[in-house]
C-alpha positions as CSV (number, residue, x, y, z in Angstrom):
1,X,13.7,-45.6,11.7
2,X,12.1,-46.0,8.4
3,X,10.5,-49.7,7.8
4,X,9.5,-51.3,4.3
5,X,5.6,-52.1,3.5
6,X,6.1,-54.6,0.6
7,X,3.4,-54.6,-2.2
8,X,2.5,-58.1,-3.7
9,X,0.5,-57.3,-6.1
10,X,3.0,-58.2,-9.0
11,X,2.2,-62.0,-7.3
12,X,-1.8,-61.3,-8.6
13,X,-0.7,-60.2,-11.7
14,X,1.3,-63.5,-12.5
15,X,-2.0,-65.6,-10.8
16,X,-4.1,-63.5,-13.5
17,X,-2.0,-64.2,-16.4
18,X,-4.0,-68.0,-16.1
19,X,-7.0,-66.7,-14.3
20,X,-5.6,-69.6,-11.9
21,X,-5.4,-70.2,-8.2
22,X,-1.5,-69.7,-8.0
23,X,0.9,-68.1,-7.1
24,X,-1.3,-67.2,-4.1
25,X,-0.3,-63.5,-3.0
26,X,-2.3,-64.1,1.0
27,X,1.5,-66.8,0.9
28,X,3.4,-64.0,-0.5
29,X,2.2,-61.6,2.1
30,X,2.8,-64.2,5.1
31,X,6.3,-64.4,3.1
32,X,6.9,-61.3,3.4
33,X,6.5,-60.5,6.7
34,X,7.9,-63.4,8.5
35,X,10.9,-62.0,6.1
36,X,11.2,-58.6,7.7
37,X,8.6,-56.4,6.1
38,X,6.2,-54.0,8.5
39,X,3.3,-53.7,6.0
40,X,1.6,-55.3,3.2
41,X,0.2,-53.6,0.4
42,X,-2.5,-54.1,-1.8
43,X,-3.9,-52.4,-4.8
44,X,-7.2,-53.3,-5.8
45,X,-7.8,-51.5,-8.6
46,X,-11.2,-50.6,-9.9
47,X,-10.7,-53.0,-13.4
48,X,-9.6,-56.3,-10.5
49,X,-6.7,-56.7,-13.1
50,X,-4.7,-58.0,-10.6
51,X,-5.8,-58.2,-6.7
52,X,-9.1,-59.4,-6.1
53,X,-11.5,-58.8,-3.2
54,X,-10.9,-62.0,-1.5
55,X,-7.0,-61.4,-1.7
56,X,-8.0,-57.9,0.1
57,X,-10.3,-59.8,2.4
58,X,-8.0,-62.7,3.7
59,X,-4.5,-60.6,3.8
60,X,-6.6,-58.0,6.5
61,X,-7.9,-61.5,8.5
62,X,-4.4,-62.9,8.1
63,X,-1.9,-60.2,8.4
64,X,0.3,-60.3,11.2
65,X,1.3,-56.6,10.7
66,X,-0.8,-54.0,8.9
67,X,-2.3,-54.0,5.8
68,X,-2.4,-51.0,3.4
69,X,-5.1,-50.6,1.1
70,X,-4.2,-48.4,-2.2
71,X,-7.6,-47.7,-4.0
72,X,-9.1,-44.7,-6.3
73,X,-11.7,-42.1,-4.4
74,X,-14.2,-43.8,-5.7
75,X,-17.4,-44.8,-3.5
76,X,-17.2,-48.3,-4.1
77,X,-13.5,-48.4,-2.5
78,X,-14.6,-46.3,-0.2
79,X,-17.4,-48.4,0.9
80,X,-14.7,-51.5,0.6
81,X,-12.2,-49.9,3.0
82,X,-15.3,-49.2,5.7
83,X,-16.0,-52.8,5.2
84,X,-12.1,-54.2,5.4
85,X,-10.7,-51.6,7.3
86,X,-7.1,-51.9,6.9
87,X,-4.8,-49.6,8.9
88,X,-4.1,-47.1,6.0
89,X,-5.8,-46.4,2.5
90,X,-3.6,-44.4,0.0
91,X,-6.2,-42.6,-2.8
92,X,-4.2,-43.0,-5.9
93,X,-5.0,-42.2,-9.2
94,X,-6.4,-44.7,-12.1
95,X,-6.6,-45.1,-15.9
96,X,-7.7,-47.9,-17.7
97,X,-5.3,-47.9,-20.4
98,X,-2.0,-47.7,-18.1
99,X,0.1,-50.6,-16.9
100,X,1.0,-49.4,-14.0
101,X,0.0,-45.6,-11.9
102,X,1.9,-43.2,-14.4
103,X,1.9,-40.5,-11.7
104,X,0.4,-39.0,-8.2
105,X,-3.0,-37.6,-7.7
106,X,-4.1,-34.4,-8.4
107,X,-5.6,-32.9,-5.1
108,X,-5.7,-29.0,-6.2
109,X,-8.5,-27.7,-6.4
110,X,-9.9,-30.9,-5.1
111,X,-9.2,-30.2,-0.8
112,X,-12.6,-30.5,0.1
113,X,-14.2,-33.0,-2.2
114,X,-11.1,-35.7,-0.6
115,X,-11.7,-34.4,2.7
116,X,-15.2,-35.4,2.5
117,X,-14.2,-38.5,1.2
118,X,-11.9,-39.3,4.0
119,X,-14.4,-38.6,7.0
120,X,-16.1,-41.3,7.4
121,X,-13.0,-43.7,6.8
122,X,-10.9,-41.4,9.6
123,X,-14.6,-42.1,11.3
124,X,-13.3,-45.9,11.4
125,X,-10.1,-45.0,12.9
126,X,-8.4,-45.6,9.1
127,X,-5.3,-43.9,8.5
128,X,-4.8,-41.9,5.4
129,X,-2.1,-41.2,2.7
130,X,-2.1,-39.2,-0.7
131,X,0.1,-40.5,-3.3
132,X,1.4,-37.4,-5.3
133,X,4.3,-35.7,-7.1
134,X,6.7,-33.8,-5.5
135,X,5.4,-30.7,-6.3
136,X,4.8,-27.9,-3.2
137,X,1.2,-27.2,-4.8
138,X,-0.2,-31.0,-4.1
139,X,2.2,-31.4,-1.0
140,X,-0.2,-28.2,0.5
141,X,-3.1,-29.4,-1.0
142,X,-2.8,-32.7,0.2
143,X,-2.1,-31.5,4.0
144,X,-5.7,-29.4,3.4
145,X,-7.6,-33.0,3.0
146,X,-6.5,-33.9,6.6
147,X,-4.6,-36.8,5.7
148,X,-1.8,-37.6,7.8
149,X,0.8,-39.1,5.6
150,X,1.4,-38.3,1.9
151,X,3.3,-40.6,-1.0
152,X,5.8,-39.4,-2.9
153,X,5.8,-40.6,-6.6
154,X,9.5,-41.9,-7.0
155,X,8.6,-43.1,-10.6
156,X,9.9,-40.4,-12.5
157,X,13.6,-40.4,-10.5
158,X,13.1,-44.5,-11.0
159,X,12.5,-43.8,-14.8
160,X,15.4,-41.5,-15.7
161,X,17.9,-42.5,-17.8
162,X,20.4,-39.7,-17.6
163,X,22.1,-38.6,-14.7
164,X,20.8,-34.8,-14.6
165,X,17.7,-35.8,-15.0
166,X,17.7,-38.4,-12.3
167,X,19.9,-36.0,-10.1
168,X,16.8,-33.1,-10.8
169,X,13.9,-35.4,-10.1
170,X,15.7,-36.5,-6.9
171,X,15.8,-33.2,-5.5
172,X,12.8,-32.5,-6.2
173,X,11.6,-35.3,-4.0
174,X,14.3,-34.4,-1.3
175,X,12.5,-31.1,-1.5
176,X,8.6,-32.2,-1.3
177,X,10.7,-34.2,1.8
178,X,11.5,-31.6,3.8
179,X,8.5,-29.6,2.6
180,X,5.6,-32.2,3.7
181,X,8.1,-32.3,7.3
182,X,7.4,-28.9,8.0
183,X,4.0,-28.7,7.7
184,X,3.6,-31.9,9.7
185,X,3.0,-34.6,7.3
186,X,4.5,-37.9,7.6
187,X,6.1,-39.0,4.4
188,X,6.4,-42.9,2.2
189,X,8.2,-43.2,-0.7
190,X,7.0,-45.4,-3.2
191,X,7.3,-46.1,-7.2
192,X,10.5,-47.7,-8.9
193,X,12.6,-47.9,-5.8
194,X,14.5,-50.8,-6.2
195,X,18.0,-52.1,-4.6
196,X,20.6,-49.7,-6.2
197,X,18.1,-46.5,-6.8
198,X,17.0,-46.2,-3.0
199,X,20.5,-45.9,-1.8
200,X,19.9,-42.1,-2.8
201,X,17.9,-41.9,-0.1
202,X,19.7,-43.5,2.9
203,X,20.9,-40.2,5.1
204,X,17.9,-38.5,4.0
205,X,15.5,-37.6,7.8
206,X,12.1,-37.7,7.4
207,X,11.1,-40.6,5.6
208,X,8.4,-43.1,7.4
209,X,8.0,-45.4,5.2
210,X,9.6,-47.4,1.7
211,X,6.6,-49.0,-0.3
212,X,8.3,-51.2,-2.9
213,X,7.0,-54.1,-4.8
214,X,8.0,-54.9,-8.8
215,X,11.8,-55.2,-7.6
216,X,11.3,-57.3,-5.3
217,X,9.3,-59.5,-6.5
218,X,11.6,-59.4,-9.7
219,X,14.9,-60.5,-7.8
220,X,12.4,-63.3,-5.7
221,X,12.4,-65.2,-8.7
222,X,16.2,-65.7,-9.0
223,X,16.6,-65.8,-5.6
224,X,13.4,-66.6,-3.4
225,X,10.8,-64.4,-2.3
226,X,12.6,-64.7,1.5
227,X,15.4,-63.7,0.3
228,X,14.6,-60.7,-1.6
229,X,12.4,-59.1,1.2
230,X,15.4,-60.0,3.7
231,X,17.9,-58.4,1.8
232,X,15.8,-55.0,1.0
233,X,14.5,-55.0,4.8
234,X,18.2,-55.0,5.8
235,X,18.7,-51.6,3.3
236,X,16.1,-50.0,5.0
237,X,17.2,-50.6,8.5
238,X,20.6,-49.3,7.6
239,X,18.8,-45.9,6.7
240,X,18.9,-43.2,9.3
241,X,16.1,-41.0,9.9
């Protein structure tokens, strides 16, 4: 069955907006999974605009289930994740200027240079996932890095506002799916999913894991952070695989 890894980082963001010491996303995290989620995720981004080292550092000592570390292949969060050693990294891309990761990572061309890279962190017994677009290019280019599981950008099926274009970027994705499952990747889905858009995916095999954050923590504040994890946990469980 597919679980949910809920990202908290949308709790930082608000904590940053002060430069305070609340809302505190280690509570959020605790939150989360006493509410049903399987993993926490973090992205510490190389600018700290929102999750800070320490939030990285006590979530690992404190996290009942397993933590997830998003970060940019960059040797300073490499040397971070040797340090922390959560139970997966995800190399995602960065730019400065962006709010939020605009799209996946572009591995062409770059097989060996992230295979390198993820040595010595598979050396620490550190799994490994590629956030990318659906496309059968960077699904194959990703498998060449040797990491295990890949990411599936669902931000530009999230973004669409007509139907044939949401209907087109959706089977693409169902596509990269079944593509990434045959050449023995495992397969998380994260990027605009929220509690009406995921429903798309619900009968679809293959899928390990949902990584969703901004929507939940977006319904949390009308209805509690319990709540909103309980409820989005209980979607996912309904999904076959």
């Amino acid at each position: 069955m597919p679980v949910l890894v809920v990202n908290v980082d949308h709790v930082a963001t608000l904590r940053q907006a002060r430069r305070g010491i609340e809302p505190e996303p280690v509570t959020a995290a605790y939150m989360a999974e006493m509410a049903g989620a399987t993993g926490i995720i973090v992205h510490l981004r190389e600018d700290r605009r929102h999750i800070q080292d320490r939030d990285v550092e006590l979530i690992k000592q404190t996290c009942n289930t397993r933590l997830h570390l998003e970060m940019a292949a960059t040797a300073e969060m490499q040397s971070i994740a040797l340090k922390i050693e959560p139970e997966m990294v995800c190399l995602v891309p960065e730019k400065r200027q962006e709010l939020t990761t605009e799209g996946g990572l572009d591995c062409i061309g770059r097989e060996q240079e992230l295979k390198e890279f993820l040595e010595p962190i598979h050396a620490k017994g550190i799994r490994a996932s590629l956030f990318i677009d659906a496309d059968p290019k960077q699904i194959q280019a990703a498998q060449a890095t040797g990491a295990e599981f890949i990411e599936i950008h669902t931000g530009h099926y999230a973004d669409a506002k007509e139907i044939n274009a949401r209907n087109k970027e959706l089977e693409k994705i169902l596509k990269g799916i079944a593509l990434a499952k045959d050449i023995g990747l495992k397969v998380n889905l994260g990027h605009g999913l929220n509690y009406r858009n995921i429903l798309n995916f619900k009968d679809v095999p293959g899928i390990t894991e949902y990584s969703i954050g901004h929507a939940i923590m977006a319904k949390a504040i009308y209805v509690g952070l319990d709540r909103a994890v309980r409820d989005m946990a209980q979607l996912v469980r309904s999904f076959a695989d």
